[in-house]
C-alpha positions, 0 to 999 in steps of 0.5 A: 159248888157250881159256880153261876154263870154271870152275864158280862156285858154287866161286868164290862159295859154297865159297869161304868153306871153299877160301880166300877171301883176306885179308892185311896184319898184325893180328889173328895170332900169328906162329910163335915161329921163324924158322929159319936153314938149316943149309949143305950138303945136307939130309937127312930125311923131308918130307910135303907137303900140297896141294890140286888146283890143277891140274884134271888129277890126271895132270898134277898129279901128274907136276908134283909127281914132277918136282919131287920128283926134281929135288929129290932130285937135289941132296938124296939124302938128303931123301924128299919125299912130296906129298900131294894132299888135296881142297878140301872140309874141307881146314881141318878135316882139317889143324887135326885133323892138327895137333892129332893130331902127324900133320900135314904139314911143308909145307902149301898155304895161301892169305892168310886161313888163314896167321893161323888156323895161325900159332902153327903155323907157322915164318916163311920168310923165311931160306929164301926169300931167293934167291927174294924179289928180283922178288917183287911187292909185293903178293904178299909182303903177302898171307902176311906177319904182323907183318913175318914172311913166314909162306908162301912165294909160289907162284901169284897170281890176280886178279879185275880188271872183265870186260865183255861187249863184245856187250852194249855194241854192243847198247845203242850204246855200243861200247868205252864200258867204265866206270872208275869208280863213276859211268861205272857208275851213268851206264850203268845206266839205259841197260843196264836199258831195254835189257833188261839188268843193269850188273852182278851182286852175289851178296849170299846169305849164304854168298858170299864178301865178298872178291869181292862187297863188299871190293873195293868197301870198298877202292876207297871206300878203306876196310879190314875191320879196323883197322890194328892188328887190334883191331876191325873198321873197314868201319863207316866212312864208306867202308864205308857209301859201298860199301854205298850204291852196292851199295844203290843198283844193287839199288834202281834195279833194275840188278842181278839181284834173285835173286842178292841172296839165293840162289845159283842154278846159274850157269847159270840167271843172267843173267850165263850168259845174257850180259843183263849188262854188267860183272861184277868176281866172274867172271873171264874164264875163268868168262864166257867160254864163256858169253859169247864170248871175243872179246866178253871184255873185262878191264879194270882195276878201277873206281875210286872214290878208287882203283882196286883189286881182289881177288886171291888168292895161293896159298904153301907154309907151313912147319909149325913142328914139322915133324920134319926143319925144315931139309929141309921149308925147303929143299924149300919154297924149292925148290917156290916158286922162280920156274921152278917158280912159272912152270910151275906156274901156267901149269899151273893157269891161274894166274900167278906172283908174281914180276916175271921170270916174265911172259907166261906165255900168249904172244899170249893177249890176255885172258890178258895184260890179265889179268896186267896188273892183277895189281899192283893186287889185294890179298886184304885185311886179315890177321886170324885172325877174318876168317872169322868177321866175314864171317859176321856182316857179310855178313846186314847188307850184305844186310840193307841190300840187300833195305831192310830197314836203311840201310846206315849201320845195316847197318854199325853193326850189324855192327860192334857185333855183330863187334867182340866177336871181336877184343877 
């Protein structure tokens, strides 16, 4: 399989506006419903929002029809419309929706916007239950608040290591991937005097921290918020281990200098250029083209007390006002069902949350090491300010970046000026 090349200015800078992931509990109000379905076939109107998914509008289109009239088959009395909305100001557009009483019945939200919506929105839980016996357990954490499944699981991404195999031969250390903090930091000298860097760090403000510095909070074994919700918790010794290791590959020189303060067109990076090691903010699919499939490694995550990594899920959110409630449900459940789930990723050249739905890519080596690690990704603590405490943690990392604060003042900077938010 030719893996797609993908652009990643959207991975990194847009992210923060098309979903960068968070889940687990604190920090949301769940919908005041968990609605039971009724017996027998629904009946009613359904509007369904989405976003493309699938790159091809043709094929995104058609998936959705079929749906739509497989649906219909066992509901006739159910009209079912999908709406393919685009990325750009999808938050904006559904908030003012909502507000206006012309929002969707069903809507495509990803981990971190289910707290934002959730006095919106009615748990799942009675509809899916068909659907939730090979569910991976991470997957159904990412859209759960306060016990409460608040989406419906459809897709899952992961963002594991990648390793350039071409930049390992050239120093002399073939196959020699790291999987931990310090195989990472012992590798460093080597790759610089090589002429090349360990790995990247996007460190501009407006990058997400989901892919930059979260997963390295976590594998120190640390979390952005407290378990609770109520303040933040990065301001941890965890957290000051993260943005010291981060701290220390900017200050030997082992990273891209530029990609500390700027986001300049991947191409232009050192990344692009194949100068670079290992990289856990790139997938597969983004290096690939640059570097040579057969010199893409995936790999598991590194490891410092754990080895974990980002990983998104995309679910279908039921609108608690939705006019038709119980045919909304039961469309919802029918959309997400494992079959649809399969052919859906595969489609998107994503994967599906659940267990029985695996080897979506047949021989595809990259793609199977991919799904691999998809049980050891999370998107994060759940909590409706995760944006906002990522707009004001991300300047002190960078702060600590550039040296202009330690990373234990960076911290507690950020944490002093973040836990307003929450109180």
């Amino acid at each position: 399989m030719t893996m797609p090349k993908k652009h990643v200015v959207t991975a990194i800078a847009a992210i923060a506006s098309l979903g960068a992931l968070t889940a687990c509990s604190g920090g949301g109000t769940t919908g005041s419903s968990t609605p039971v379905p009724s017996d027998g076939a629904a009946s009613g109107s359904v509007t369904m929002w989405t976003y493309p998914v699938i790159a091809d509008e043709a094929a995104h289109k058609k998936f959705w029809d079929e749906q739509i009239a497989e649906f219909t088959a066992e509901n006739p009395d159910v009209d079912v419309k999908v709406e393919i909305y685009p990325w750009a100001g999808r938050d904006e557009t559904l908030a003012t929706g909502i507000a206006g009483g012309k929002g969707p019945d069903v809507v495509y939200l990803i981990p971190d916007q289910l707290p934002k919506y959730a006095k919106s929105l009615a748990a799942v839980d009675n509809y899916i239950t068909d659907n939730t016996g090979d569910l991976r357990e991470n997957a159904a954490k990412s859209v759960s608040i306060d016990g409460a499944m608040m989406g419906a699981p459809l897709i899952m991404n992961s963002k594991p290591l990648v390793c350039n195999a071409a930049a390992f031969d050239a120093i002399g250390e073939p196959g020699n991937y790291p999987a931990t903090w310090d195989d990472l930091m012992t590798l460093a000298p080597k790759f610089k005097d090589a002429g090349y860097d360990v790995t990247n760090y996007w460190g501009a403000v407006d990058a997400t921290l989901n892919e930059s510095f979260y997963p390295l909070l976590w594998q120190a074994g640390g979390s952005v918020f407290s378990e609770d919700g109520t303040k933040v918790a990065f301001d941890s010794p965890e957290g000051v281990e993260a943005l010291q290791f981060v701290t220390d590959l900017a200050e030997g020189g082992f990273v891209e200098k530029d990609l500390l303060t700027t986001i300049p067109a991947f191409e232009q990076t050192r990344t692009a250029q194949g100068k670079i090691a290992c990289t856990w903010q790139q997938g597969p699919g983004d290096v690939a083209s640059f570097w040579g499939e057969e010199n893409t490694v995936v790999l598991p995550s590194l490891k410092q007390a754990e080895s974990i990594g980002y990983g998104t899920v995309g679910s279908l959110a039921l609108m608690k006002k939705a006019e038709n409630l119980d045919a909304a449900g039961k469309w919802l459940a029918f959309a997400t069902r494992p079959e649809a789930s399969a052919e859906y990723a595969k489609a998107a050249g994503w994967f599906t949350p659940y267990t029985s739905q695996t080897g979506l890519y047949g021989d595809d080596a990259t793609m199977a090491a991919l799904e691999a690690t998809l049980d050891a990704t999370t998107s994060g603590d759940l909590n409706e300010k995760s944006r906002e405490v990522m707009g004001i943690l991300a300047p002190e990392i960078q702060a600590a970046l550039i040296g202009q604060k330690t990373p234990e003042q960076a911290m507690k900077d950020a944490a002093a000026a973040a836990n307003p938010l929450l109180g």
